[in-house]
N, C-alpha and C positions, 0 to 999 in steps of 0.2 A: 946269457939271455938269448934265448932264439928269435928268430924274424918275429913270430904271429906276439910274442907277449910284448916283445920292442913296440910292432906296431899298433897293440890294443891300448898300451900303458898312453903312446904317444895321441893316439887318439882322444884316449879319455882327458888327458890335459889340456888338449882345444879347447874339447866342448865344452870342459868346466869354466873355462877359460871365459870362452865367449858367453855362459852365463851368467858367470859373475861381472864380467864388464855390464853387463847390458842391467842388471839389478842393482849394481854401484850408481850407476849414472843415473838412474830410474831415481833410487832413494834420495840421490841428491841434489832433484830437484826441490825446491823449499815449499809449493804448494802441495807436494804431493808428502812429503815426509815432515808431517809438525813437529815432531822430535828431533830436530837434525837441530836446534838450536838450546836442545839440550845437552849435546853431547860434552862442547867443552867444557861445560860448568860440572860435568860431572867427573869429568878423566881429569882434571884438574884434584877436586876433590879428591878423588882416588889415590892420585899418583902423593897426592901431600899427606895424606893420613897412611897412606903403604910405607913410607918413608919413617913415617913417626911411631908406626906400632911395629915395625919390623926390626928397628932398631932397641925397643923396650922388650919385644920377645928375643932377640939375640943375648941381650942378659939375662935373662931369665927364662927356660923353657919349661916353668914348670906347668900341669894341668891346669890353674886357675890362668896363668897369662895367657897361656893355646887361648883358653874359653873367651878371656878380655879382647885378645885380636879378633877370633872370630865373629865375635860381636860388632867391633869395630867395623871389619871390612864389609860382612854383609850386607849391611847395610849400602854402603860407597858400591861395593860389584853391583846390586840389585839396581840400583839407579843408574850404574852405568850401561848393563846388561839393555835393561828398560828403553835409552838415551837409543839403541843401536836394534830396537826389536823390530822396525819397521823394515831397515835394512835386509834382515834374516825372513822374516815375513815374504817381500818381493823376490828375494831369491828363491826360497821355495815355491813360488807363485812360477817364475819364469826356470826352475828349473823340469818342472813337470807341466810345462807347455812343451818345454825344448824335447825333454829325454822320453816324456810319455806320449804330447797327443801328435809332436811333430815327427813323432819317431814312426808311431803307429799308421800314419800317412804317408811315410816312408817306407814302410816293409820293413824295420828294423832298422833305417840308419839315419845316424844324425849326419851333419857336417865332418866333424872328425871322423866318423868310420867310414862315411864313403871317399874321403879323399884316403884313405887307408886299406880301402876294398874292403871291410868287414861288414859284416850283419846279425843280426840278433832275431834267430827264431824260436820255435820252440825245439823243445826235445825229442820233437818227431820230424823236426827238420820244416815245418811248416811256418806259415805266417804267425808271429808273433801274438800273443792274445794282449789287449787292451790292461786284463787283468794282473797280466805278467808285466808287463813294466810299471806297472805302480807299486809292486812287488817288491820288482828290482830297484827302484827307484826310492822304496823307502830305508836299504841298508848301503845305498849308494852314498859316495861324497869323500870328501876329503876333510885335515885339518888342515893341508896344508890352501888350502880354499877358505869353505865356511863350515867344513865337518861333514859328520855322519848325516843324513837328512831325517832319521827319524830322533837321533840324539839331538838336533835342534829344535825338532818339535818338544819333545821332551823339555828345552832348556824354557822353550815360550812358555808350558805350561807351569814352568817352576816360576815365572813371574807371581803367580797366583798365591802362593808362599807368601809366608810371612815375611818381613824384611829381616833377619835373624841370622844367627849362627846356622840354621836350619837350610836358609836358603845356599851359601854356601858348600856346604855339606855338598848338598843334593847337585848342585851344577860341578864341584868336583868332581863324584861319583860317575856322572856322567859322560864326562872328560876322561875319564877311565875306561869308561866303557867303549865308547868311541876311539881310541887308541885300540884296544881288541878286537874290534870289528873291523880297522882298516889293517890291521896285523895279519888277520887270518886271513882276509879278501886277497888280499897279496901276496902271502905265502900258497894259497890255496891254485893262486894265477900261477906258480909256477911247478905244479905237481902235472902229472902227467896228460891229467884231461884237461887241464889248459881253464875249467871251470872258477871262476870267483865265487865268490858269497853271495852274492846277487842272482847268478846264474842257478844255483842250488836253490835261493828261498823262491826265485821268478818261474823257474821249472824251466829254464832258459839255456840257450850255448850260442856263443859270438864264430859264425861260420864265417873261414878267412876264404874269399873267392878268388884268389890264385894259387890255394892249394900249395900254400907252404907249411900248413900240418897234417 
């Protein structure tokens, strides 16, 4: 791994860093998050019914049992999903204050990039456009965080679903998909132009200013 992608990977883990602390905390305040007191009735729920249908599907895997657990859990994930949507809600709130309007009040850099000396122009090497980092910012994210930022939008609007096998489904799929999109974003960081997935869909390049690429 060379200096510039050491130093961009490390950057980007701050800033996710810092805002996810600051959306943790945010959510778990009690006036501000009404659903914070639905959580453990619901991960309870979950965790006893995952137990009890996972062990009836391990005897049996045939199609009709798949259908009975998916049934089953649907239902449990969608309310637990639900218990935790305020949470993903304020992070996305504070992660496009942080990466978008604080960035663009910056010239391109957040906290991690400027302790890192990097910056985020465009493709002409000029000031970033406002339009570009919401760009960037909607194929941005981690799992190992809160995910892909538009696979979570995605995952909100899967609330609207039915409570079903269906919902399910569809939040798996997406769990798939967001695994491919942070596969290639990082594979792509370390090809020769040094560009992400973000930087491609943003029309964007993270310019290291001590010129160590």
């Amino acid at each position: 791994m060379n200096r510039y992608t050491y130093r961009r990977i490390s950057a980007f883990l701050i800033d996710m860093f810092l805002v996810v602390l600051v959306a943790t905390l945010f959510s778990g305040i009690k006036y501000m998050n009404p659903l914070m007191d639905n959580y453990e009735e619901a991960y309870s729920e979950y965790s006893t019914l995952y137990k009890e249908s996972s062990s009836d599907l391990l005897k049996s895997t045939s199609f009709n049992e798949i259908t009975k657990f998916s049934k089953k859990m649907g239902k449990a994930i969608y309310k637990l999903d639900l218990a935790t949507s305020l949470t993903n809600v304020y992070y996305l709130i504070f992660y496009f204050l942080y990466f978008v309007v604080f960035a663009y009040f910056t010239d391109g850099q957040t906290i991690g990039k400027k302790m890192f000396k990097l910056r985020v122009v465009g493709n002409d090497g000029k000031k970033v456009k406002f339009s570009s980092l919401i760009l960037r910012g909607l194929v941005n994210g981690s799992t190992l965080f809160m995910g892909v930022n538009i696979m979570i939008i995605m995952e909100l609007l899967c609330l609207l679903l039915p409570q079903n096998e269906i919902y399910i489904y569809a939040t798996a799929g997406i769990g798939v998909i967001s695994y491919i999109i942070e596969i290639t974003a990082l594979v792509l960081l370390f090809t020769k132009s040094h560009r992400s997935l973000d930087d491609y869909v943003g029309k964007t390049k993270v310019v290291d200013e001590v010129n160590y690429v």
